[in-house]
VEXDREN-2710 file (C-alpha; in Angstrom, 1 decimal):
% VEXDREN-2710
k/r/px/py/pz
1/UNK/114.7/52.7/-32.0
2/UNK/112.9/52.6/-28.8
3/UNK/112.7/49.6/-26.5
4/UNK/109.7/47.8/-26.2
5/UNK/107.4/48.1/-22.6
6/UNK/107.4/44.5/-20.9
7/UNK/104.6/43.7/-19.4
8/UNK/104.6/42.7/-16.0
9/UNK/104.5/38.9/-15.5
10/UNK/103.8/36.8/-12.2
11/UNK/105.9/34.2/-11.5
12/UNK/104.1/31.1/-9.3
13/UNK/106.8/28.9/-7.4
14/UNK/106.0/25.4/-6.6
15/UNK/108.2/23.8/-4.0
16/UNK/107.8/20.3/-3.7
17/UNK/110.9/19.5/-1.2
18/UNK/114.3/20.8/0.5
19/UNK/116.1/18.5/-1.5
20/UNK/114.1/18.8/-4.8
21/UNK/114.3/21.9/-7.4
22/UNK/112.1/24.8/-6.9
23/UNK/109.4/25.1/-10.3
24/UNK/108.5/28.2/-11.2
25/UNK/105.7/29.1/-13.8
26/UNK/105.1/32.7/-14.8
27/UNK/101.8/33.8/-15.8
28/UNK/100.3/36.8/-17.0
29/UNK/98.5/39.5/-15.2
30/UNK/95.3/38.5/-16.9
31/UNK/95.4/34.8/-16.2
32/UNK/95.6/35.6/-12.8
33/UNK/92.3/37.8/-13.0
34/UNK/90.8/35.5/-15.2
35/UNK/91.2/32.5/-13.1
36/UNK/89.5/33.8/-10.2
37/UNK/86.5/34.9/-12.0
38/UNK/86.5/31.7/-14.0
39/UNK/86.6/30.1/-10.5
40/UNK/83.8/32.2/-9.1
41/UNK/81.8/32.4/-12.5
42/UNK/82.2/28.3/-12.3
43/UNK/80.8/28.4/-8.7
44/UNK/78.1/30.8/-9.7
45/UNK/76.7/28.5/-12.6
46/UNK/76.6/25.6/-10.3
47/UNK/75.2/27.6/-7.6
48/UNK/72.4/28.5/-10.5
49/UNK/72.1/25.2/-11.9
50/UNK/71.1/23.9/-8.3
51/UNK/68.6/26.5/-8.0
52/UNK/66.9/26.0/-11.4
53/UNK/66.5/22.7/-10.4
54/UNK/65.5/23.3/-6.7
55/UNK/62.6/25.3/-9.0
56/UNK/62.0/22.9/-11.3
57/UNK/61.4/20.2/-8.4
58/UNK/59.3/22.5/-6.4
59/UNK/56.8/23.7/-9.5
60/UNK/56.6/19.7/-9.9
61/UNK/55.8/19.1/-6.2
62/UNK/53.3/22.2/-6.7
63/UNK/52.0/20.9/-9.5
64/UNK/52.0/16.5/-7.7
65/UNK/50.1/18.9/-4.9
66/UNK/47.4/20.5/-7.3
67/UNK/46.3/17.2/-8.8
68/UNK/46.6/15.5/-5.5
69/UNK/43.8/18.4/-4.0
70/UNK/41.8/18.2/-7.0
71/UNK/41.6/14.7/-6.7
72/UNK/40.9/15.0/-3.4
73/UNK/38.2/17.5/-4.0
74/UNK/36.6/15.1/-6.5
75/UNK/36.5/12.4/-4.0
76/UNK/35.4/14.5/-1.1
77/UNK/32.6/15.5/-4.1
78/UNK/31.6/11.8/-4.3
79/UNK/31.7/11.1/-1.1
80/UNK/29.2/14.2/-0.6
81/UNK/27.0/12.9/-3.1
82/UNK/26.7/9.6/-1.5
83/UNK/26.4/10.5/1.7
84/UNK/23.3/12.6/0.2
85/UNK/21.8/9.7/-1.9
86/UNK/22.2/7.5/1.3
87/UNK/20.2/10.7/3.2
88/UNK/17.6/10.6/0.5
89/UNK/17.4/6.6/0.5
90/UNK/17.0/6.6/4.1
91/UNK/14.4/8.9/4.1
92/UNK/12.5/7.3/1.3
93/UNK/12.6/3.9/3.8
94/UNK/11.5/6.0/6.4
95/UNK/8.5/7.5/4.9
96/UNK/7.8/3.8/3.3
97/UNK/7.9/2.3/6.8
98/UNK/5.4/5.4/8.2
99/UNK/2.7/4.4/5.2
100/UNK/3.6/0.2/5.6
101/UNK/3.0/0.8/9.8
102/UNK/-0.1/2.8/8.4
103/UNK/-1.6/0.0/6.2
104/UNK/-1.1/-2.2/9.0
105/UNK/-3.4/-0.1/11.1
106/UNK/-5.4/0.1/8.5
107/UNK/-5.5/-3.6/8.6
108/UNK/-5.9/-4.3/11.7
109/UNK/-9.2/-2.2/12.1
110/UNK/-10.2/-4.5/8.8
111/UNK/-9.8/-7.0/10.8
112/UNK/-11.0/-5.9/13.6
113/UNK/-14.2/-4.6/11.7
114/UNK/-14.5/-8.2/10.5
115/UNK/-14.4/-9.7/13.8
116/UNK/-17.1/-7.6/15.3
117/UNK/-19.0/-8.5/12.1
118/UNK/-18.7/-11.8/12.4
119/UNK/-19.6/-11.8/16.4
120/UNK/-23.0/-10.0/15.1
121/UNK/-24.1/-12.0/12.2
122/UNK/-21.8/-15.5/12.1
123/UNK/-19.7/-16.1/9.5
124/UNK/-17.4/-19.0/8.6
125/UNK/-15.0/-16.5/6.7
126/UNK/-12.0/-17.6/7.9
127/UNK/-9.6/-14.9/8.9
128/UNK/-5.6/-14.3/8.5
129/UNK/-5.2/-13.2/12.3
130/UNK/-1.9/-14.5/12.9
131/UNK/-0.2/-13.5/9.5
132/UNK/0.5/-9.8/10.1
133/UNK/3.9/-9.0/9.5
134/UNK/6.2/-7.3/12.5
135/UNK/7.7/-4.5/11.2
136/UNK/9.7/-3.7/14.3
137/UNK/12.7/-4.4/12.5
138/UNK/12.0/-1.7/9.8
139/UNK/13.1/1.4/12.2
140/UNK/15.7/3.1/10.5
141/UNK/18.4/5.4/11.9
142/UNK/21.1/6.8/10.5
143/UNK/23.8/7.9/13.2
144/UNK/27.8/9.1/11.9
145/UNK/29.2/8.2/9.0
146/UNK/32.2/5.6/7.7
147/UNK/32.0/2.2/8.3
148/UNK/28.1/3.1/9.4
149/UNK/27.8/4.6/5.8
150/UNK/28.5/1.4/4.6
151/UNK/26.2/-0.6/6.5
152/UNK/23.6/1.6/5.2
153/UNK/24.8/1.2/2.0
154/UNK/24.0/-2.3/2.5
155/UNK/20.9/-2.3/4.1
156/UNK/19.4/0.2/1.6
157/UNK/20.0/-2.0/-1.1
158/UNK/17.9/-5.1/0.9
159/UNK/15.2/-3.1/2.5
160/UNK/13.2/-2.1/-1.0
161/UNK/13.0/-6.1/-1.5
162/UNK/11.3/-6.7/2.2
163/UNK/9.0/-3.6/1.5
164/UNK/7.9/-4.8/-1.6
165/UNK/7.6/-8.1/0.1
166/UNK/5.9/-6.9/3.0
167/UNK/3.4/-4.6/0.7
168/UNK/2.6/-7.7/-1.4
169/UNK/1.4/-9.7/2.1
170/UNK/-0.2/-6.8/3.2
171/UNK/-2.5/-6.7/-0.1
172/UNK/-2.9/-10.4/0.0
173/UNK/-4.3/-10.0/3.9
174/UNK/-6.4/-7.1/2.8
175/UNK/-7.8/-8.6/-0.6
176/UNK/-8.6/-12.0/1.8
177/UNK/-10.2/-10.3/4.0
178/UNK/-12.5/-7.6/2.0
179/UNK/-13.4/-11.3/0.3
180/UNK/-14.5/-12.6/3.3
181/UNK/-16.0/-9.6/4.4
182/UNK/-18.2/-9.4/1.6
183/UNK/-19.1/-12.9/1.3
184/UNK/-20.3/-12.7/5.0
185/UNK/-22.3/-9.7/4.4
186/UNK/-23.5/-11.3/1.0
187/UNK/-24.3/-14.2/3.5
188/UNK/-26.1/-11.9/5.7
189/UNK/-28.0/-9.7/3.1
190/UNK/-29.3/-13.3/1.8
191/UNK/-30.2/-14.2/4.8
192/UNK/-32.3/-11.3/5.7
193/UNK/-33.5/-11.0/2.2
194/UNK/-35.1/-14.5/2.5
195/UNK/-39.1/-14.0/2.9
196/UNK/-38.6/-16.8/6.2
197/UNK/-40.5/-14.4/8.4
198/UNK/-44.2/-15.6/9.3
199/UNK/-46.3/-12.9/8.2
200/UNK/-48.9/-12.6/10.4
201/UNK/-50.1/-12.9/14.1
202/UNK/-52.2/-16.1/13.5
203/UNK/-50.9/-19.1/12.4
204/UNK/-53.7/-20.8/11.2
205/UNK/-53.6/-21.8/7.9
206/UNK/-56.1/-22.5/6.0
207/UNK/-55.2/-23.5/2.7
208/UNK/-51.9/-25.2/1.3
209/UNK/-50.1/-24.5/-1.9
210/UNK/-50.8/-27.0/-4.8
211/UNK/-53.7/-28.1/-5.9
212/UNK/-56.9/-27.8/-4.3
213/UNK/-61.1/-27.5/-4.6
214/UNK/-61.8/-24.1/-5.4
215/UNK/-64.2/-22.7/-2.8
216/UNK/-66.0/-21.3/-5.4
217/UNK/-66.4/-23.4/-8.2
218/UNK/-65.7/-26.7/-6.4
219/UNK/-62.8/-27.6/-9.3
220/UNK/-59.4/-28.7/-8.3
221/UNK/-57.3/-26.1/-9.4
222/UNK/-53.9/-24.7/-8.7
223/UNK/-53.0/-22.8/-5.8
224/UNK/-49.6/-20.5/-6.1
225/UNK/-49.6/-19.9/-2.2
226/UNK/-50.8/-20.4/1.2
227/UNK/-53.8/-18.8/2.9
228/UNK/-53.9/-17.9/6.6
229/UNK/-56.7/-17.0/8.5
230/UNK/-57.4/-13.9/10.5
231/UNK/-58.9/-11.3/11.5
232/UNK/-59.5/-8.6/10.1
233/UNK/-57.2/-5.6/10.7
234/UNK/-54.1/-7.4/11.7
235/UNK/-50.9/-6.7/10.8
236/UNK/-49.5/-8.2/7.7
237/UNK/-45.4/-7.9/8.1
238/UNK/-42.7/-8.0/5.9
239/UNK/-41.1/-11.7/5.6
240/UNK/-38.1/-10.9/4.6
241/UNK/-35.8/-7.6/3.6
242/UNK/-36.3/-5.9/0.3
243/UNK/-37.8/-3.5/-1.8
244/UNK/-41.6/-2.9/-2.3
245/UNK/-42.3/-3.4/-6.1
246/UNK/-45.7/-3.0/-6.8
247/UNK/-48.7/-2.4/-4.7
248/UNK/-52.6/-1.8/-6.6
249/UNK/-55.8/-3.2/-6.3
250/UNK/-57.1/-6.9/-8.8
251/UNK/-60.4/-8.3/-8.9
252/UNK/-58.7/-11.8/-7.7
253/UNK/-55.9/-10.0/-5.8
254/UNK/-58.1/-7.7/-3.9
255/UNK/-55.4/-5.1/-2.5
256/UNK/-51.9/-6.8/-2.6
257/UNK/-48.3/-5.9/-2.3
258/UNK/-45.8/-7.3/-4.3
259/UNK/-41.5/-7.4/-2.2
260/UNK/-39.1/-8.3/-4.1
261/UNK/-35.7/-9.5/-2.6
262/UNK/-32.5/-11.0/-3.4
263/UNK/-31.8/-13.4/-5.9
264/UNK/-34.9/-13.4/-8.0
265/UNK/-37.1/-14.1/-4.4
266/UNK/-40.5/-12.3/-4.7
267/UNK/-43.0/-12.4/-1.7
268/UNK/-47.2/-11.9/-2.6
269/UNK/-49.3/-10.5/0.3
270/UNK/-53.0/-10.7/-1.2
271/UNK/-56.5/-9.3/0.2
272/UNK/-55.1/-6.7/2.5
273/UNK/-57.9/-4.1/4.3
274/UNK/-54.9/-1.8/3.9
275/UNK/-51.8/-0.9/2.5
276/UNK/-49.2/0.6/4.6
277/UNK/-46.2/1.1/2.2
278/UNK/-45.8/2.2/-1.5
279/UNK/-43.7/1.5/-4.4
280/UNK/-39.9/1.6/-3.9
281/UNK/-40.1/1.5/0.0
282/UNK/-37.2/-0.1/1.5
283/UNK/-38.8/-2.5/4.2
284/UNK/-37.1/-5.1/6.8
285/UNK/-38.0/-8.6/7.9
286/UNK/-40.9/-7.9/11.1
287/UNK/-42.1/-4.5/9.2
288/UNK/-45.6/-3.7/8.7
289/UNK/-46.7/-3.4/5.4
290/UNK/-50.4/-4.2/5.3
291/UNK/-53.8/-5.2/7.8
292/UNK/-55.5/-8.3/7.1
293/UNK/-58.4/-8.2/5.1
294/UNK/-60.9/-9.8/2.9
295/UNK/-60.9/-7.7/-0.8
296/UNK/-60.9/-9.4/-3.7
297/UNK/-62.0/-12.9/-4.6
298/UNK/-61.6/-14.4/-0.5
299/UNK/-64.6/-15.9/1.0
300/UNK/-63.1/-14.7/4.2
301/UNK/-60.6/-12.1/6.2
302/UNK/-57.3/-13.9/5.1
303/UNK/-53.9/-13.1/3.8
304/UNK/-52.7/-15.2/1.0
305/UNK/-49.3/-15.3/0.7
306/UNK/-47.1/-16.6/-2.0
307/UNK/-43.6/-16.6/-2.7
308/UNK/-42.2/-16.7/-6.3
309/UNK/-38.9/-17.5/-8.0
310/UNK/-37.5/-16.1/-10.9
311/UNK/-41.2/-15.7/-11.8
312/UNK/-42.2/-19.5/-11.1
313/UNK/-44.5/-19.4/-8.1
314/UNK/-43.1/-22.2/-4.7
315/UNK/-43.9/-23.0/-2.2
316/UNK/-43.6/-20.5/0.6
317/UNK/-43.6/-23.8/3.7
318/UNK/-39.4/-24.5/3.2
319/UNK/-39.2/-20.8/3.4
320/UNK/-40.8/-19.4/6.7
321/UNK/-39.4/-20.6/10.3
322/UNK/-42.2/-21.5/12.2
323/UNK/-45.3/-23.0/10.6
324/UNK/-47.7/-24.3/13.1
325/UNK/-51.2/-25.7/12.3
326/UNK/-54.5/-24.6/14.7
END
């Protein structure tokens, strides 16, 4: 029967001492292979453990990093936006302080056009001279960015309120003094409207208004106006500003002209030799409308004038500025 190969063994000593007993442990060709690659497969796995979790750290610092830029890029995307809107904001304020500074001029040559109106004609319209706003403080500039961003911020958000503000005085000053304006010119068309002007060169009158003898039938009857004596061919003028309404030719009324002027005011010029305007002729106080004559029912070259309002015939004496008696 044959004998049975042995396998080669290794034998591991372990000496602990001089005076201690030698161990020895025999182990198989194999386990001393296998142990060595155990070992380095052991080291290997940590080795690739470490790694995969090197990796896993860095795609989570990769991914931390992503948001973190994203983030970043949103912000910076705000911030853009802002900065914009502030642009946009600050140039709205700008161009609103361009047309305020632009009603101001506006206003000041109101009121300068009031002044040199008043100066002409009198007025006691009184005027807002010392209320205009200062809009000095209204310049905007815009310079950098950060904390000045801020501040701009801020002082976008309170400038629309002084603007409005400001726009709301500005209108009040305008509306006060268009008001005044036009009751000074209404002051002034009345005024040169009113028939006050004597209208002719002599002054003698010769016959009042009221009641009277009629030269004619030697009854007292009722005289709507004044006669002043003349002679013949002199001018007859305007008394007042207005609008020639009717002119024509009456047995009575001989050749007359009828002005009318503000407020229901009518002025009569009656017997004229002549007529020197015609219906809807615009005519000033110290025009020349007519000549002094004596058509009609006149015993004499006379103008009889007459003044009558809202169609009830007055005196004309209260209305004319000089009345002197030859």
């Amino acid at each position: 029967m044959a004998k049975l190969k042995r396998r080669p063994r290794w034998s591991l000593l372990l000496i602990r001492g001089a005076d201690r007993p030698v161990s020895r442990f025999q182990v198989s060709r194999k386990t001393v292979i296998a142990l060595p690659a155990a070992a380095v497969l052991t080291v290997a796995g940590c080795f690739v453990w470490s790694e995969m979790k090197s990796l896993q750290r860095i795609h989570e610092l990769e991914a931390r990093l992503a948001s973190e830029s994203q983030a970043m890029e949103r912000t910076e995307e705000a911030k853009d936006e802002e900065i914009g809107g502030l642009r946009e904001e600050l140039k709205r304020l700008t161009e609103e302080a361009a047309r305020t500074e632009a009603r101001i001029v506006q206003l000041h040559a109101l009121e300068s056009k009031l002044k040199t109106f008043i100066d002409k004609y009198g007025s006691s319209a009184q005027l807002p001279m010392d209320a205009g706003p200062d809009t000095d403080g209204l310049r905007l500039t815009a310079e950098g960015d950060g904390a000045a961003m801020d501040g701009l911020s801020v002082l976008a958000a309170q400038v629309p309120a002084e603007f409005e503000e400001l726009n709301a005085l500005i209108d009040t000053m305008t509306l006060t003094m268009e008001a005044s304006m036009q009751r000074a010119e209404e002051k002034r068309l009345d005024a040169a409207s009113a028939p006050t002007g004597w209208p002719t060169v002599s002054r003698r009158l010769t016959s009042g208004f009221g009641y009277r003898t009629d030269p004619f039938t030697g009854r007292s009857t009722y005289h709507a106006g004044i006669d002043i004596a003349g002679d013949a061919g002199d001018p007859v003028y305007a008394a007042g500003e207005g609008t020639v309404k009717e002119t024509g030719f009456q047995s009575e009324r001989g050749n007359y002209i009828i002005l009318t002027h503000r407020s229901g005011v009518e002025s009569w010029y009656m017997h004229l030799r002549k007529m020197e305007v015609k219906e809807g002729d615009m005519v000033e106080r110290g025009d020349v409308i007519g000549q002094l004559g004596n058509t009609g029912r006149s015993t004499g070259p006379h103008l009889h004038f007459q003044v009558v309002v809202q169609g009830e015939p007055v005196s004309p004496l209260p209305y004319l500025r000089l009345v002197k008696e030859d």
